[in-house]
N, C-alpha and C positions, 0 to 999 in steps of 0.2 A: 442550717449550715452557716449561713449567712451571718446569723445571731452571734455563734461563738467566733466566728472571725473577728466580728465588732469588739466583742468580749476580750478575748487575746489581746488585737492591739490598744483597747484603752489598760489593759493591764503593761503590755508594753511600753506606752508612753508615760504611765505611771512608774514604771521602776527606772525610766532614764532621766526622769525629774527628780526620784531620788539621787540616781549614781550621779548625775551632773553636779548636783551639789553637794554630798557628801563627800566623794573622791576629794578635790582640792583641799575640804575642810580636813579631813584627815591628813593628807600628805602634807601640809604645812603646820600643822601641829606636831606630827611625828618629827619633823625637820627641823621645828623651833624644838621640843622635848630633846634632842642630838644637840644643840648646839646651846642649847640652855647646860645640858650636862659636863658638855666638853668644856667650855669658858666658865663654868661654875656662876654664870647668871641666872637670872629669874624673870626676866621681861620676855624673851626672843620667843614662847612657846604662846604666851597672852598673843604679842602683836600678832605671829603668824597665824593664828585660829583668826585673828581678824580678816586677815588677806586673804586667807584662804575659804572665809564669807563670801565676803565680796566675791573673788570670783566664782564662786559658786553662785549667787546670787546674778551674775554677770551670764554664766552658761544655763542657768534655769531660760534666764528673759529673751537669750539668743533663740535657746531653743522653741520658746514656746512662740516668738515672732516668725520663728523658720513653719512651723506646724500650721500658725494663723494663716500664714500665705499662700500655702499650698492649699489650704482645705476654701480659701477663695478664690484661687484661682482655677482649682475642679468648678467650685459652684457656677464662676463665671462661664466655663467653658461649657457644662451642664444648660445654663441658659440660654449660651449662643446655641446649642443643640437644638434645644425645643424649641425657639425663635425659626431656627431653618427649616423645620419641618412641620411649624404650624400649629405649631401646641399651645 
């Protein structure tokens, strides 16, 4: 049981490292493709797939800083444990 719990959430962590980055990349491409169309330009869909890297790239690093500190702050807390009780 233990196994597939592990399983699940690195499958879960894997698909919000995709939506974290994907999400923006799309929505500002879709926005720059609307505003490319509307003003009959051709730059606004390029720039935006960039910013909408970037912050994808920006909510990946967040996220995966927020994951790093949690999973040392259990380990920490794990070792203050067995320290108290002589392990």
């Amino acid at each position: 049981m233990r196994y597939r719990r592990n399983v699940y959430h690195a499958l879960t962590m894997i698909t919000q490292f995709g939506i974290n980055m994907l999400v923006p990349i799309f929505l500002c491409s879709f926005i720059g493709i609307y505003i490319d169309r509307k003003f009959g330009t051709s730059f606004w869909m390029v720039l935006l797939f960039f910013v909408g890297a970037l912050a994808g790239f920006r909510n990946v690093y967040i996220f995966a800083k927020k994951i790093y500190s949690t999973k040392s702050e259990k380990d920490t807390a794990l070792e203050r444990e067995r320290k108290r009780h002589g392990h």
